[in-house]
C-alpha positions as CSV (number, residue, x, y, z in Angstrom):
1,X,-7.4,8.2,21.7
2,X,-7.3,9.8,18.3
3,X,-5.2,8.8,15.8
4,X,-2.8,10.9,14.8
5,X,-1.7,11.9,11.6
6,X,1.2,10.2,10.1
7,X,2.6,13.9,8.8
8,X,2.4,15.0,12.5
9,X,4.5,12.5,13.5
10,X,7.2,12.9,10.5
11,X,7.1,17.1,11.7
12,X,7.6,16.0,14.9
13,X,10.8,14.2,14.3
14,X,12.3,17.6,11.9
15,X,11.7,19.9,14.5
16,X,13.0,17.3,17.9
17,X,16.2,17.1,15.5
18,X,16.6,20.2,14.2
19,X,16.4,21.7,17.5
20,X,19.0,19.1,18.8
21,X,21.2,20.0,16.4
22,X,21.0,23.7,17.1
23,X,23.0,21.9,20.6
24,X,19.5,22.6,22.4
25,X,19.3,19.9,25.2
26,X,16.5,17.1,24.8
27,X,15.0,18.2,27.6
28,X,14.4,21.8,26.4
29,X,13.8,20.7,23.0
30,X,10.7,18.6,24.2
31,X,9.6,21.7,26.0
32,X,9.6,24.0,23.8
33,X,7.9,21.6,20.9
34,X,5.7,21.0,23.5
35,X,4.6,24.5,24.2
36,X,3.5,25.0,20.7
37,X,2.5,21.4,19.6
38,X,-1.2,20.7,17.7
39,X,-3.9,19.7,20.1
40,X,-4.4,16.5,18.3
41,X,-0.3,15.9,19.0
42,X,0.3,17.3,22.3
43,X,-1.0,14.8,25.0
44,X,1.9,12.1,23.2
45,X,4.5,15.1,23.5
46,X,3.7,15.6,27.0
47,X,3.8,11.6,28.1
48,X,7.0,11.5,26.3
49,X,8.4,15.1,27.8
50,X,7.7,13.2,31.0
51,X,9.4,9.7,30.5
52,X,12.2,11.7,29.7
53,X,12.4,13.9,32.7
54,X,11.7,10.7,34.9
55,X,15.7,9.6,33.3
56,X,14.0,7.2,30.3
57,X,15.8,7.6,26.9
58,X,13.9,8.7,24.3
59,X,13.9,5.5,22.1
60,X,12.6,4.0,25.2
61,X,9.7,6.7,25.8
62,X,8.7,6.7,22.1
63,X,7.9,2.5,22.2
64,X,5.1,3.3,24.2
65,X,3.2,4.9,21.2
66,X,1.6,3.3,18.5
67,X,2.4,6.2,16.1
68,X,6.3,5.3,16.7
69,X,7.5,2.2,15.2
70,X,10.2,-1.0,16.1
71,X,11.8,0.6,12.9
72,X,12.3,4.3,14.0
73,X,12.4,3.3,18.0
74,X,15.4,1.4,16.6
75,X,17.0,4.1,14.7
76,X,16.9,6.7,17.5
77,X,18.3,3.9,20.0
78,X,21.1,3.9,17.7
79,X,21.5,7.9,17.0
80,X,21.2,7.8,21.2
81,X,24.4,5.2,20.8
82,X,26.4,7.1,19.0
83,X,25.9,10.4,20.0
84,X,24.4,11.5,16.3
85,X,20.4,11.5,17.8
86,X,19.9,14.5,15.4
87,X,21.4,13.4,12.4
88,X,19.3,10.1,12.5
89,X,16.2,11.7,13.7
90,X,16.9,13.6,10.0
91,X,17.7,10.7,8.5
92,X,14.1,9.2,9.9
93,X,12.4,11.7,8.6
94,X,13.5,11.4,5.2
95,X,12.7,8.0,5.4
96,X,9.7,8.2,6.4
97,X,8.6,11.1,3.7
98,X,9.6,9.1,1.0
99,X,7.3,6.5,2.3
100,X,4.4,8.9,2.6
101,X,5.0,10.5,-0.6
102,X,5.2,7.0,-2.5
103,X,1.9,6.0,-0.5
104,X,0.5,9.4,-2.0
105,X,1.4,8.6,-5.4
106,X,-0.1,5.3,-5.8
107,X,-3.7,6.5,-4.1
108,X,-3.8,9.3,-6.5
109,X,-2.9,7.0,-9.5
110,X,-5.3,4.4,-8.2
111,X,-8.3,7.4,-7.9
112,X,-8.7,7.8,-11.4
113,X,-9.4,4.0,-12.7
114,X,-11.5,3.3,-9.6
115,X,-13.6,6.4,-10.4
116,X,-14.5,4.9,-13.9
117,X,-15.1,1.7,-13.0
118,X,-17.3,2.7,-10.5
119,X,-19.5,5.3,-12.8
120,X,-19.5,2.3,-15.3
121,X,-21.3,0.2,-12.4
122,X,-23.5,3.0,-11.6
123,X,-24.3,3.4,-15.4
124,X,-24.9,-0.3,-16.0
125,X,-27.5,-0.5,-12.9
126,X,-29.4,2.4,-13.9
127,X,-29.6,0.8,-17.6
128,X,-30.6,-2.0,-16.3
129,X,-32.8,-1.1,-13.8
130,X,-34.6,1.9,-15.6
131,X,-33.8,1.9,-19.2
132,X,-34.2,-2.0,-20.2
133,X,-37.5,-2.6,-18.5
134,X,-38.8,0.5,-20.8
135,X,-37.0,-1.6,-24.0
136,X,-38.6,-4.6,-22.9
137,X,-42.0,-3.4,-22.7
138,X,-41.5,-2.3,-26.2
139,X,-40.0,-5.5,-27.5
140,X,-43.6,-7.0,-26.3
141,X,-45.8,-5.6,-28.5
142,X,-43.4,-6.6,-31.3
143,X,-45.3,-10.3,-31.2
144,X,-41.5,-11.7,-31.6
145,X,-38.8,-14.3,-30.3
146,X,-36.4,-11.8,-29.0
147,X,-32.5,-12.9,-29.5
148,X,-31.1,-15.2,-27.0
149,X,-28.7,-12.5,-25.3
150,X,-31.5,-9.9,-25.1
151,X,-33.5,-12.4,-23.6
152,X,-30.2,-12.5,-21.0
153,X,-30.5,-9.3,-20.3
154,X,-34.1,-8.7,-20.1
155,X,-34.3,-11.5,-17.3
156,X,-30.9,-10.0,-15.5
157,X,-32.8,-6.8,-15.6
158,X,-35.9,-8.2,-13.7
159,X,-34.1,-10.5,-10.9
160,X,-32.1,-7.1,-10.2
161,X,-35.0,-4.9,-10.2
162,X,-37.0,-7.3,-7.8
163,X,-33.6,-8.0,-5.7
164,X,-32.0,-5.6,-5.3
165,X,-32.4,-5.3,-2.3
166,X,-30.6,-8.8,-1.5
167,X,-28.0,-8.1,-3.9
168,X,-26.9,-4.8,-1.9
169,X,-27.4,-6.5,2.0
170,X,-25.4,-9.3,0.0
171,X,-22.4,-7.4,-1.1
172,X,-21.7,-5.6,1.8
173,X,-22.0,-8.9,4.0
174,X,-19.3,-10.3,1.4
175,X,-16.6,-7.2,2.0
176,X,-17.3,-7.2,5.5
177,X,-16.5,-11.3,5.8
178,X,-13.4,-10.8,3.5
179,X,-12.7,-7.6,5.9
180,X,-12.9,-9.9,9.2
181,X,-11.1,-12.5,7.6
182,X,-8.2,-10.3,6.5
183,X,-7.8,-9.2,10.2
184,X,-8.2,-12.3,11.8
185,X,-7.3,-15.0,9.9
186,X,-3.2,-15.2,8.6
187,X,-3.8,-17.8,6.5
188,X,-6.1,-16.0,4.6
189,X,-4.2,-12.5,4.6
190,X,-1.0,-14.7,3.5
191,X,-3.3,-16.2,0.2
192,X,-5.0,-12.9,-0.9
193,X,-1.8,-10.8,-0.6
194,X,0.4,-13.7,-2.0
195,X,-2.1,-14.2,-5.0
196,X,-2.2,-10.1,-5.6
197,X,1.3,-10.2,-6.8
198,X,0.0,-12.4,-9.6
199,X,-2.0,-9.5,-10.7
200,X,-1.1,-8.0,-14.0
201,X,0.4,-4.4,-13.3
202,X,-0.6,-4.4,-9.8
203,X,1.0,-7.2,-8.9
204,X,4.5,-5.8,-10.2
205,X,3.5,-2.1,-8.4
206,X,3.2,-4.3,-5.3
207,X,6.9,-6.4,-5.5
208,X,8.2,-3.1,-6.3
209,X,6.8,-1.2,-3.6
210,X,7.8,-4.2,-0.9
211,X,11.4,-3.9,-2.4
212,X,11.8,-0.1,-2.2
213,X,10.7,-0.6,1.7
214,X,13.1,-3.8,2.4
215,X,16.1,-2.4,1.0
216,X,15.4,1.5,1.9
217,X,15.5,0.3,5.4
218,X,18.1,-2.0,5.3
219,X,20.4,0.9,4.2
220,X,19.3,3.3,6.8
221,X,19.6,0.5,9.3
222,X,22.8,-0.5,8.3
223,X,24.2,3.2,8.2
224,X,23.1,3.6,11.5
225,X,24.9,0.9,12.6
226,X,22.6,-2.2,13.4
227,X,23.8,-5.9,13.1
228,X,22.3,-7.4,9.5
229,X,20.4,-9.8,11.0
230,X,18.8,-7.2,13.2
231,X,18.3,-5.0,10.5
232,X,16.4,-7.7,8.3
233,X,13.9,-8.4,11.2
234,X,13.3,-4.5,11.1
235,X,13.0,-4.9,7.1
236,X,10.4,-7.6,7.8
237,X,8.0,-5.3,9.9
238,X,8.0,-2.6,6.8
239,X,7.6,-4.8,4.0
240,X,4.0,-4.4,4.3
241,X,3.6,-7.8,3.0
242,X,2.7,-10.8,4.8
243,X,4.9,-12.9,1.8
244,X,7.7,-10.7,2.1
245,X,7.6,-9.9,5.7
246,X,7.9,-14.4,6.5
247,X,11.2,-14.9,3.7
248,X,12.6,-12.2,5.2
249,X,12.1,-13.5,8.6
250,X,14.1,-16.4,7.5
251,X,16.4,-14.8,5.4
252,X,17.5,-13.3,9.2
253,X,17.8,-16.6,10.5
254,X,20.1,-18.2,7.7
255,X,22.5,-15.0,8.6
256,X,22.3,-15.9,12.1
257,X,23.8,-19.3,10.7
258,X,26.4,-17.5,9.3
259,X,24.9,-17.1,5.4
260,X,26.0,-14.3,3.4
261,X,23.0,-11.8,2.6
262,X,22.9,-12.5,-0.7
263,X,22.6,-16.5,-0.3
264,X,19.8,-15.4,2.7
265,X,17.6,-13.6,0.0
266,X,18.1,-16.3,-2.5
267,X,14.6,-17.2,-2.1
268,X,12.8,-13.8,-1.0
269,X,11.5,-13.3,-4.4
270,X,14.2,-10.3,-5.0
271,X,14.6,-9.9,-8.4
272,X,18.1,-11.7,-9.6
273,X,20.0,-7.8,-10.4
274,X,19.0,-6.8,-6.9
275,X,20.9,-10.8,-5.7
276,X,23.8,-9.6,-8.4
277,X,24.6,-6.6,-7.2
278,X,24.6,-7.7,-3.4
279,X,27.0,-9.7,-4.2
280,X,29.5,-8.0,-6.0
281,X,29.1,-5.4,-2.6
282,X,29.5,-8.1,-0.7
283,X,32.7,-9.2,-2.1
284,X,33.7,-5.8,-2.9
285,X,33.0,-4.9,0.7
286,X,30.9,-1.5,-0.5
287,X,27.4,-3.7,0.5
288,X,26.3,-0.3,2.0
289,X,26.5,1.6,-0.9
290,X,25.0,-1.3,-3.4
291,X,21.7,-0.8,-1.0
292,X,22.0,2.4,-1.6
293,X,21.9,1.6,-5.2
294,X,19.1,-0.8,-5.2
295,X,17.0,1.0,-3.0
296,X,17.7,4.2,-5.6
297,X,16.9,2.2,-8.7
298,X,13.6,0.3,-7.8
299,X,12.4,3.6,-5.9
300,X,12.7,5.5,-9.3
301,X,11.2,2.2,-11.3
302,X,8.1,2.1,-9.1
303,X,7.9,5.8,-9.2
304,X,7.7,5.3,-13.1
305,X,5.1,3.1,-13.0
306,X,3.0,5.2,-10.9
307,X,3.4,8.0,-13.1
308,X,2.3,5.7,-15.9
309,X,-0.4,3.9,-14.4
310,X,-3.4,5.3,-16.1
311,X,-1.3,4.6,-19.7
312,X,-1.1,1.2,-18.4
313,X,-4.4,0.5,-17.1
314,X,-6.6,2.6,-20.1
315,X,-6.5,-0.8,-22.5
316,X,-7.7,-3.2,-19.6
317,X,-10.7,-0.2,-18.3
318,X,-11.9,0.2,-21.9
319,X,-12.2,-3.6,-22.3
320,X,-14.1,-3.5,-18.8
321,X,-16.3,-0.4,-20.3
322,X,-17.3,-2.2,-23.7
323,X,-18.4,-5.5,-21.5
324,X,-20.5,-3.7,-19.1
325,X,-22.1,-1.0,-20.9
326,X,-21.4,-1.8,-24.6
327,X,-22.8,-5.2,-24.1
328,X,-26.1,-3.7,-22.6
329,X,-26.4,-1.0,-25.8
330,X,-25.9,-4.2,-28.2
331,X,-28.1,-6.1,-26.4
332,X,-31.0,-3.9,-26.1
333,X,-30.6,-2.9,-30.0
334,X,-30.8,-6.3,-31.5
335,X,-33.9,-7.1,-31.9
336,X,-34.2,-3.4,-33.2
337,X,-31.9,-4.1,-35.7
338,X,-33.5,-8.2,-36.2
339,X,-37.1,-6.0,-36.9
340,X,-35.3,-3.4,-39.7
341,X,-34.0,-6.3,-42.1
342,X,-37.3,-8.0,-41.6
343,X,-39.3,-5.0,-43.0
């Protein structure tokens, strides 16, 4: 089965819970998004449209899609529970946009340095497979030692030119390994994604973006009414980060044991204001609002640093634009410049 669109799905819940809330029965709402559904959407809407009719809730009929998660089956359990399907079907939505539009935002800001860096690969190859062979042929009839990091680069230029082949089967055998492992080995997913967090800028975009999720879904889950403990598992799933997604696993457990939730994310890597300001809800008892808070503030902190990115990254892709390109021109003109103060 195709997949379907993420924004299909998010349209899907506005319309199901606006027409609920226009006191249009589930039944007939299903119907009649049914009747006018995208091709690509409409076989779900009609295996759903008919769990439903059979007497299934609709948090029931939507686990048995992929495109529905443990997170947003949850959520419309609860809206089932008390009686408010519509407003928490709005509420998912919301949720779930802000997601999309934050996933948006760093793939647009990540376009632009990826882009450069990969013209300066292309630029680098053609130099060296084109353009230095041409300089090296010239250096020969000069009759002269040429300097030891020409020499370098003349000899990287002829292994590449004669390999190249190797060097491309070579390369994509290494992503595709590093691809397999990733999906099939947690021990290796656990060690990349923990050691990206250690990444300068990207590592902070990352902790940030794990943050928004946990505590953006602990508020919604918590409004809606799920136990803490429950609604830490369900923080878990949307982390999106095997690190995260294991603390706050046992962060669940300790309040099981009876922990308060700011002891429980003691060691979740949450940054100490976030642990502060838990705990004065905690003891205030406003701990619904204070995720409100947090969730607010980091989602307008990571938003900044999207916004910024290219300002952040410009120092570190000019440094990787001198190496790789600068380095060839100097290279290439030294012995030039070795033959001018010898005549």
């Amino acid at each position: 089965m195709a997949k379907i669109p993420k924004q299909m799905v998010i349209d899907f819940n506005k319309e199901l819970a606006t027409l609920i809330n226009s006191d249009i029965a589930l039944m007939n709402s299903l119907k009649l998004i049914q009747d006018n559904a995208h091709l690509k959407l409409k076989p779900m809407i009609n295996k759903i449209t008919y769990d439903v009719s059979q007497g299934n809730s609709l948090s029931v009929s939507l686990q048995k899609h992929r495109e529905f998660d443990k997170l947003l089956c949850a959520l419309v359990h609860a809206g089932e529970e008390s009686g408010q399907l519509a407003l928490m079907l709005n509420k998912i939505a919301t949720y779930q946009e802000k997601n999309q539009e934050l996933k948006r935002k760093i793939k647009k800001a990540l376009t632009y340095p990826i882009l450069i860096l990969l013209v300066a690969l292309i630029v680098s190859a053609v130099l060296l497979i084109f353009v230095v062979p041409q300089f090296a042929e010239m250096f020969a009839s000069f009759n002269a030692a040429l300097p030891p990091f020409t020499q370098i680069i003349v000899q990287l230029s002829n292994w590449i030119s004669n390999n190249w082949m190797i060097l491309l089967i070579t390369i994509f055998s290494v992503i595709m390994g590093v691809k397999l492992l990733l999906t099939h080995s947690k021990e290796f997913h656990y060690f990349v994604h923990q050691n990206l967090l250690k990444l300068p800028i990207f590592g902070i975009m990352l902790q940030k973006a794990a943050i928004v999720r946990i505590f953006s879904t602990l508020d919604i889950t918590l409004k809606a009414g799920t136990p803490l403990d429950k609604s830490l598992e369900l923080a878990a799933e949307t982390a999106n980060h095997p690190m995260y997604r294991a603390k706050i696993m046992e962060a669940s457990q300790e309040i099981m044991r009876g922990d308060s939730l700011s002891c429980a994310l003691k060691d979740c890597h949450i940054p100490n204001r976030a642990l502060q300001l838990i705990k004065i809800g905690e003891q205030s008892g406003k701990l619904r609002d204070m995720l409100t808070t947090i969730a607010n503030h980091y989602e307008q902190e990571i938003n900044y640093v999207v916004d910024n990115l290219n300002n952040l990254l410009e120092p570190m892709i000019m440094v990787i634009l001198g190496l790789l390109i600068g380095s060839l021109v100097i290279g290439m003109y030294l012995p030039i410049f070795k033959l001018g103060t010898i005549l």
